[in-house]
N, C-alpha and C positions, 0 to 999 in steps of 0.2 A: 556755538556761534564763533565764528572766527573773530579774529582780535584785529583791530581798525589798524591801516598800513603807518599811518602816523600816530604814535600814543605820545608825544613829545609836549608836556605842560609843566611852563615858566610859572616858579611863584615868587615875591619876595620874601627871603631867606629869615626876614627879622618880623615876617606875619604870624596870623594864627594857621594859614594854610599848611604851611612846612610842618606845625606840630601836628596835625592831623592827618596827613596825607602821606603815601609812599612813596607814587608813583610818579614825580614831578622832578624838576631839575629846578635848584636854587639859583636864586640869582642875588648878587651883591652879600656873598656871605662871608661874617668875620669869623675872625677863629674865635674871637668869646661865642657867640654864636653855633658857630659846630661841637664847640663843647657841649653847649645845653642840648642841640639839634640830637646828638648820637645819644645822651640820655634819656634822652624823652623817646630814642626808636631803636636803642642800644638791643629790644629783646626777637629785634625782628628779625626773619632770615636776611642774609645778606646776600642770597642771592634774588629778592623779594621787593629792598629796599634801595630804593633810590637813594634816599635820603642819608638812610646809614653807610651807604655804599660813598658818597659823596664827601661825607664828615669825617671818615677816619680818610679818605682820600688826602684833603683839607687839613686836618692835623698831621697828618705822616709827612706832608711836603712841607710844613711850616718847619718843622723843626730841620733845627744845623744839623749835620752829618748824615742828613736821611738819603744822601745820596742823589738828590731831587734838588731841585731849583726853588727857594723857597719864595714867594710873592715879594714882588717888590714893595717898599713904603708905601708909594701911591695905592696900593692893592691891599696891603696891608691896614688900610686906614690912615698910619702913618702921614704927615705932612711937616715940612721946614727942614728945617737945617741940622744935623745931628752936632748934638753938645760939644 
């Protein structure tokens, strides 16, 4: 059976859906969040998983020097004035 032209399904990132599913794209994810996300899909193939494809995406861009842009505050969670 051929595979449907659109397979593109939103979930939010801090539901139970994200812990169960592969095949979806997160939405409004923190990096606490992708931490737990890749643990809980850390065994799956990555070329298979959305999800873990998505979280180390997600951690690799957060950190300094990754050579990547990391989220801004607002994106980050992050809000106010830095100390």
């Amino acid at each position: 059976m051929p595979e449907p032209a659109c397979t593109h399904m939103f979930v939010a990132a801090d539901g139970m859906l994200a812990e169960y599913l592969c095949h979806v794209e997160l939405l409004d994810l923190t990096e606490a969040r992708a931490v737990a996300l890749h643990a809980i899909h850390r065994d799956h193939p990555r070329w298979d998983c959305l999800v873990r494809t998505a979280t180390e995406r997600y951690t690799r861009d957060s950190q300094p020097g990754s050579g990547e842009i990391a989220p801004t505050a607002a994106q980050s969670g992050r809000v106010g004035n830095p100390p």
